[in-house]
N, C-alpha and C positions, 0 to 999 in steps of 0.2 A: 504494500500500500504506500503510496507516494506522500508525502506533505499536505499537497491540494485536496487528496484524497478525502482527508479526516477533518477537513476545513465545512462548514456550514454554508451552504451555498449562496446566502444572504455576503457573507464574508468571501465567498471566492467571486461573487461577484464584485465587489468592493477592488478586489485586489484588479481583476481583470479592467477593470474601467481606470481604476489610477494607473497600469502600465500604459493603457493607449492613448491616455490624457498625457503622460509625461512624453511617449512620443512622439504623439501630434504638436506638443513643444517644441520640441527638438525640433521636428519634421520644417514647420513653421519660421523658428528664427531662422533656418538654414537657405529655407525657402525665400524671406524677405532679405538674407544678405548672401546672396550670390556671391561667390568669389573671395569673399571678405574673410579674413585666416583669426581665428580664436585658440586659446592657449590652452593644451591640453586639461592644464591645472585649475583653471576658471569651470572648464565646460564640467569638469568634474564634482568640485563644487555647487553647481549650479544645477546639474540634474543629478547626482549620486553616482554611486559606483556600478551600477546599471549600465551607463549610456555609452559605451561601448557596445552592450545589449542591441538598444534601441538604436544607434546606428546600423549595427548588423541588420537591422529586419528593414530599417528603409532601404538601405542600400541591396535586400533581396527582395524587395517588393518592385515587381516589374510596373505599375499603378502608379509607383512615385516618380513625378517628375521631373528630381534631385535624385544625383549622386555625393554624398557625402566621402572625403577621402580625407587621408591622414600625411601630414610630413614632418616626418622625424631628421632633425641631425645631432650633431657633437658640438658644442661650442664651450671652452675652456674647460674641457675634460665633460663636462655636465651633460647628458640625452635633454635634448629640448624636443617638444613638438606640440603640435598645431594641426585643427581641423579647419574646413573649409569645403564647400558644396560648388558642383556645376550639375550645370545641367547634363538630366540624361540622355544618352546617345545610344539610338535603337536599341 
């Protein structure tokens, strides 16, 4: 029996509505700033430790008309990165 399983369905529905609230957030800011790059450690803050999650499902949801993508480098020793959206391409 899984987690969800033993959850009341009053309460799994609760959970199911705040994950697609939180990524039609996502979905949404990414959507009004096309191109525009945010900082891994913000976005984190900002939607929880999820939204790695919630990027993955837009970026496989063929429906969405954003590609959310990620860029990582090295700067004085430190991993820095940064997310940013284009549009989707067939």
């Amino acid at each position: 029996m899984s987690m969800t399983d033993a959850l009341p369905s009053f309460q799994m529905n609760l959970q199911l509505k705040a994950r697609e609230s939180k990524r039609d957030r996502i979905q949404q800011m990414f959507e009004r700033n096309l191109g525009q790059r945010f900082s891994t450690s913000w976005l984190h803050l900002e939607f929880g430790v999820s939204f790695r999650t919630r990027v993955s499902e837009i970026n496989n949801d063929k429906h969405s008309p954003i590609t959310i993508k990620n860029h990582t480098w090295f700067e004085n020793g430190k991993e820095q990165s940064e997310y940013y959206s284009e549009v989707r391409r067939g």
